[in-house]
Backbone bond lengths (Angstrom), bond angles and torsions (degrees), N, CA, C in turn:
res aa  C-N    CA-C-N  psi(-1)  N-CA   C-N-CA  omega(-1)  CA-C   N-CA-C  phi
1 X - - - 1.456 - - 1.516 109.54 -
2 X 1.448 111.64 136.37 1.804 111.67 176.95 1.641 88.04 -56.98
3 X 1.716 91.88 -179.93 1.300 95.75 178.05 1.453 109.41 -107.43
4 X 0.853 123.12 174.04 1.866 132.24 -141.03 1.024 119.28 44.01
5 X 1.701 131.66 45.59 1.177 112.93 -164.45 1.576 87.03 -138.06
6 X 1.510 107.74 31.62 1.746 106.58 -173.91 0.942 129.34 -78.65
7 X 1.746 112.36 -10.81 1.724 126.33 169.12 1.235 93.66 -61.56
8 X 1.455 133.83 -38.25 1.702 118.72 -152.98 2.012 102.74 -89.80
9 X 1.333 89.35 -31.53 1.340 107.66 -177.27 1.942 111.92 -58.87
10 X 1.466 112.74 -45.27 0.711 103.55 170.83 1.714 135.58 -119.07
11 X 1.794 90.32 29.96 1.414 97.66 167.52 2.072 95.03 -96.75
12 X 1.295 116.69 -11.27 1.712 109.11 178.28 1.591 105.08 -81.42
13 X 1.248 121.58 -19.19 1.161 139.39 -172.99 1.642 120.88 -63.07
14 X 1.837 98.23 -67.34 1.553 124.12 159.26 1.857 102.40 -45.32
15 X 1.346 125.27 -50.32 1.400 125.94 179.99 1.525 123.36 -50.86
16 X 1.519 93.76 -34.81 1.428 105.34 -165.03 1.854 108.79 -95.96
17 X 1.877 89.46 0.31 1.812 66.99 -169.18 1.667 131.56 -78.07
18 X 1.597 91.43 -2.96 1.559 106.27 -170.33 1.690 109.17 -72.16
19 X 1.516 93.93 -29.94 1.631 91.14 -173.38 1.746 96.40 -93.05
20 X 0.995 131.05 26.11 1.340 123.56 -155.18 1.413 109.40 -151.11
21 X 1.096 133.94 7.96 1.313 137.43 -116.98 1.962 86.71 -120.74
22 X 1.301 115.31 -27.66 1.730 102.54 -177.75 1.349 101.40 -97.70
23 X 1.552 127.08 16.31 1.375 121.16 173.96 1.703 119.98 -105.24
24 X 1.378 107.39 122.21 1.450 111.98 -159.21 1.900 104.27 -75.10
25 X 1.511 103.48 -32.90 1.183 110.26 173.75 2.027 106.85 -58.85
26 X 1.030 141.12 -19.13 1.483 142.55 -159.04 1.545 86.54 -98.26
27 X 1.813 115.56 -59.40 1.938 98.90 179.25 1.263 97.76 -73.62
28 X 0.988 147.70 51.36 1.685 118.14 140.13 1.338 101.40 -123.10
29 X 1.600 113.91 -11.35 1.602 88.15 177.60 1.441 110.58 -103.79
30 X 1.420 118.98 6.93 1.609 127.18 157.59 1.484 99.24 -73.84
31 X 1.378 133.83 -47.53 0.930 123.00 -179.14 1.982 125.60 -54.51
32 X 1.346 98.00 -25.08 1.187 88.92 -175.27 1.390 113.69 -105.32
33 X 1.401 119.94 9.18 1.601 126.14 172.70 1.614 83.21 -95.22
34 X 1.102 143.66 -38.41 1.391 126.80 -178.88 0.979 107.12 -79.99
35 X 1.454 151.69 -9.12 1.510 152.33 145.06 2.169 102.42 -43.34
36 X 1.534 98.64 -60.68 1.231 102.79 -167.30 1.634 102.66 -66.55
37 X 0.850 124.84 -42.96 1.781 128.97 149.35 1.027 136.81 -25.04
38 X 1.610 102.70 -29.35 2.000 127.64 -179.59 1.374 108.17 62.02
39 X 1.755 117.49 26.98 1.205 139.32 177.89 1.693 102.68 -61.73
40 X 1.176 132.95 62.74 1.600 113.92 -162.13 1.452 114.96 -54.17
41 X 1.342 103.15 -62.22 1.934 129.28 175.92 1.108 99.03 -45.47
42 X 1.216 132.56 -57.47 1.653 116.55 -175.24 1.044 114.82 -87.67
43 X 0.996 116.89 -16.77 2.217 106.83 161.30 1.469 113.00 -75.73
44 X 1.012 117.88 -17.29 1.199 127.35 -174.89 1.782 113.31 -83.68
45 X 1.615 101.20 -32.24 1.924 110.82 153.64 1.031 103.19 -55.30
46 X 1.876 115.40 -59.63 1.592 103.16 -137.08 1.431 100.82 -82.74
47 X 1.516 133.24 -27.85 1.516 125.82 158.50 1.315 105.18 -57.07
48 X 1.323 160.74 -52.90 1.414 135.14 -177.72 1.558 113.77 -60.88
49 X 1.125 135.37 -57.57 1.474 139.86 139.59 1.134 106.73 1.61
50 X 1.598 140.08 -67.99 1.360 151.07 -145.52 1.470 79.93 -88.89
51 X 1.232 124.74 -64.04 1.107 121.69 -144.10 2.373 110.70 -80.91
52 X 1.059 79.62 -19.48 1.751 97.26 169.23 1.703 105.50 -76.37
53 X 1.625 118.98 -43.95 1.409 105.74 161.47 1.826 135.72 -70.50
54 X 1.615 80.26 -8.59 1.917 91.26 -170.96 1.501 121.26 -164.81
55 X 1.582 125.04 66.14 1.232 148.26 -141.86 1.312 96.94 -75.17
56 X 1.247 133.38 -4.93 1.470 115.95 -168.26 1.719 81.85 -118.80
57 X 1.581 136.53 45.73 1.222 107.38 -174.13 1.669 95.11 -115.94
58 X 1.710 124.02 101.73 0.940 135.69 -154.62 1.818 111.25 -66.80
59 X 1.447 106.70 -35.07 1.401 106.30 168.53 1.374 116.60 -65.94
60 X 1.491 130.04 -34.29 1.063 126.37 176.35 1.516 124.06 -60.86
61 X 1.478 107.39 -33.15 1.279 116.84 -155.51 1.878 84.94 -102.06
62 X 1.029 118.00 -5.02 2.103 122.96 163.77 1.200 113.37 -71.19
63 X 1.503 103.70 -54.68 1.639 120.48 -165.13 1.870 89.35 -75.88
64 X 1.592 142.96 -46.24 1.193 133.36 -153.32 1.782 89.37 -62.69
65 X 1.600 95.48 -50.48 2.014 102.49 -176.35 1.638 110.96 -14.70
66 X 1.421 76.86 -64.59 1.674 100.98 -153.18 1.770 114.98 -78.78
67 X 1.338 117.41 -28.56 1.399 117.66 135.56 1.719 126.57 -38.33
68 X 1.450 110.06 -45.59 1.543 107.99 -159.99 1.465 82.43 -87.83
69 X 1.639 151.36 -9.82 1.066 121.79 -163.44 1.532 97.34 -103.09
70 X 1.858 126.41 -24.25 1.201 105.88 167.00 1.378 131.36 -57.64
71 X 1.447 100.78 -18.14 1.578 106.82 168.74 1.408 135.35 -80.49
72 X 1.034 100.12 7.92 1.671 144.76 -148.07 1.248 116.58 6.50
73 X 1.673 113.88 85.07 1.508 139.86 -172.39 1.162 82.90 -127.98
74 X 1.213 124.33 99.79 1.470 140.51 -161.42 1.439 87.23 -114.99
75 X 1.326 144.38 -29.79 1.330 144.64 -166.53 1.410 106.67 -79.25
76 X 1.435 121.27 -49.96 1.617 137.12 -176.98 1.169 91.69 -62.92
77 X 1.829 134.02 -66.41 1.374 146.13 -157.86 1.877 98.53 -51.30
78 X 0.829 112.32 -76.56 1.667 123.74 145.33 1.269 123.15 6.91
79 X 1.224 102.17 -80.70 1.272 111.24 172.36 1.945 126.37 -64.76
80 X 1.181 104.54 -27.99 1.391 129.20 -168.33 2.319 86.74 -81.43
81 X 0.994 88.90 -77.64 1.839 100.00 177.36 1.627 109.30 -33.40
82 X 1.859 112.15 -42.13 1.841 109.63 171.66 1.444 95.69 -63.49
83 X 1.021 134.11 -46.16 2.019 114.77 -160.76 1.623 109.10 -73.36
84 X 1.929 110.91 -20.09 0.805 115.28 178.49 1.601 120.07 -52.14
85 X 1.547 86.85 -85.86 1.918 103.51 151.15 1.240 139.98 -11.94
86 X 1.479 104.04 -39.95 1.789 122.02 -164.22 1.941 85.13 -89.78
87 X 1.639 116.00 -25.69 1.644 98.30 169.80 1.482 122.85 -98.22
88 X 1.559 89.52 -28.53 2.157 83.79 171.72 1.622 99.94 -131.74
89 X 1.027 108.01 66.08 1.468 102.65 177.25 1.705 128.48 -37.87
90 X 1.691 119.12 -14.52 1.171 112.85 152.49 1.436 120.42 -111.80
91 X 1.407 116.73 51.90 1.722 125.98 159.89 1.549 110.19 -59.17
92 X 1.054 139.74 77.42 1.510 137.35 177.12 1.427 130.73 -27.18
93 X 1.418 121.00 -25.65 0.791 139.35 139.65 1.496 162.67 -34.32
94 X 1.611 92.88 -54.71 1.340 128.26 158.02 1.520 106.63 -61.01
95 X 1.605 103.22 -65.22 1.788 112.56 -179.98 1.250 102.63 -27.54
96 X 1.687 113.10 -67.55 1.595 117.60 -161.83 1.203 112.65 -52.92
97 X 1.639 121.79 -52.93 1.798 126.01 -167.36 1.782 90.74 -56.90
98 X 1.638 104.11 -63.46 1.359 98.41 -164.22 2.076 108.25 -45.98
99 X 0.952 108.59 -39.77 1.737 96.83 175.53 1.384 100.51 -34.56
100 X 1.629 108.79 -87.12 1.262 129.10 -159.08 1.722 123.91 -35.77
101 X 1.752 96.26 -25.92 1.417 110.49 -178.22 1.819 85.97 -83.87
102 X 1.183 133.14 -75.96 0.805 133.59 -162.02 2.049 123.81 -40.96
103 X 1.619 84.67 -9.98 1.562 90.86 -176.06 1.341 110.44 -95.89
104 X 1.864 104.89 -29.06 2.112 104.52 176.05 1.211 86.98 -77.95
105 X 1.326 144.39 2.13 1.824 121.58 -167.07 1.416 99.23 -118.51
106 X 1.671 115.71 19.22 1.500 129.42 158.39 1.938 108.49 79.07
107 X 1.259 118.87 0.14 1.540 124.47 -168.71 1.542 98.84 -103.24
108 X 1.485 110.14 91.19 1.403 132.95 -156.81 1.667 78.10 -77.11
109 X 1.460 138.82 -82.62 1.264 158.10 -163.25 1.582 105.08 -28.18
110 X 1.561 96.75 -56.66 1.468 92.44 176.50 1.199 116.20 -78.02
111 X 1.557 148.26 -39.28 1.217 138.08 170.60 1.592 110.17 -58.86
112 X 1.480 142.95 -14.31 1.136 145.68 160.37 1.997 108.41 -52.56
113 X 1.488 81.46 -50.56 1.623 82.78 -169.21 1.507 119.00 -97.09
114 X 1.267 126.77 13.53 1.417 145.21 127.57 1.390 119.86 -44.48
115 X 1.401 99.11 -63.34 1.490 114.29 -179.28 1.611 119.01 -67.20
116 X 1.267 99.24 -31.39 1.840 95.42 176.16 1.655 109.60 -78.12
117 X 1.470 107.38 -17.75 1.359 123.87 -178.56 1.255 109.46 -54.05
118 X 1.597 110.60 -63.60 1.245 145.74 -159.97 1.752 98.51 -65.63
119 X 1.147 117.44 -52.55 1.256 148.91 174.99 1.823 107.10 -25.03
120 X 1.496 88.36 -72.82 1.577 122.60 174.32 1.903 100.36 -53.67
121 X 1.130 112.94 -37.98 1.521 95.70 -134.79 1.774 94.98 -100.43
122 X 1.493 105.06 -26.60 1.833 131.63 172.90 1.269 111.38 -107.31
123 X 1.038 134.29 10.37 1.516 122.71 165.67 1.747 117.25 15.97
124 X 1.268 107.71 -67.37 1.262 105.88 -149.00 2.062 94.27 -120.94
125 X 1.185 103.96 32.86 1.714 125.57 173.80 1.221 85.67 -72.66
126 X 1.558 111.02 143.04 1.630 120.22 157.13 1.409 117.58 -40.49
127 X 1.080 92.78 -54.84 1.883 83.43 -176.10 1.558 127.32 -78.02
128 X 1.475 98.26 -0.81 1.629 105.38 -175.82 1.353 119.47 -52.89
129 X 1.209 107.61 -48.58 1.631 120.84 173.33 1.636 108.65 -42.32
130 X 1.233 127.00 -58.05 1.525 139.38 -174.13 1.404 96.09 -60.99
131 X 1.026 120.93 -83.34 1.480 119.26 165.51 1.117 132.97 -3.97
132 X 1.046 102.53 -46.37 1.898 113.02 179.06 1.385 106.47 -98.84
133 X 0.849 144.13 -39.70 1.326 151.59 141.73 1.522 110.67 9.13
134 X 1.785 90.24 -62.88 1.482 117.56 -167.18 1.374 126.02 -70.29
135 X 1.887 100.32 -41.51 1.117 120.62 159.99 1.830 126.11 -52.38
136 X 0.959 94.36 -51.61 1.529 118.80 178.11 1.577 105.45 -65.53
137 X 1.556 130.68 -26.06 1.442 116.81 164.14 1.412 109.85 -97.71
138 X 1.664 136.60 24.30 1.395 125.38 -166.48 1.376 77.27 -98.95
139 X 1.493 107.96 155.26 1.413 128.26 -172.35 1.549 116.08 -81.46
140 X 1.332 136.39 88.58 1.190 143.09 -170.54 1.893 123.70 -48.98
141 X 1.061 107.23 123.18 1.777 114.96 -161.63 1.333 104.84 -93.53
């Protein structure tokens, strides 16, 4: 789909879900035109959806994270990022959200050691630079 064209995208989407509805691959990619939508709540179905047809599907269960944290259910996001971890514990990705969750959920230590994770594992990730930045001004014990 061009881009701005996510009303159409995901009014064919809503059409299609009846015939489509036991395929985990169909909620994640509704899920992510409702991401581009800034649909939070309903990306946040269609990754559980996806993820109720196919629990080990690691992008799904990234993209649900990062939905629940614009909504800022930093606790769910959290929780969603540990099952992540517990399968690729160096997803770079995961590391980073899980920091960030770990920093609104007040556990400075653990978002430190996410972040040095993350650090290690993306070097040269857009955000790596900031990151370290950050690391590099936390007050050393």
């Amino acid at each position: 789909f061009l881009r701005g064209s996510h009303d159409e995208a995901l009014t064919i989407m809503e059409g299609l879900e009846k015939v489509m509805s036991g395929s985990p691959q169909f909620y994640f990619e509704w899920g992510f035109f409702q991401v581009e939508a800034q649909q939070w709540s309903a990306a946040i179905r269609s990754y559980k959806r996806c993820l109720e047809l196919a629990p080990v599907n690691l992008d799904a269960r990234l993209n649900l994270s990062a939905a629940q944290m614009k909504t800022e259910d930093y606790g769910d996001a959290s929780k969603n990022l540990e099952v992540l971890l517990a399968e690729s514990p160096d997803h770079p990705l995961a590391r980073l959200y899980a920091g960030f969750c770990a920093k609104e959920l007040a556990d400075m230590p653990a978002a430190i050691e996410h972040w040095r994770r993350f650090v290690e594992l993306a070097p040269d990730h857009i955000d790596a630079a900031k990151i370290r930045q950050a690391l590099e001004s936390q007050p050393t014990r």
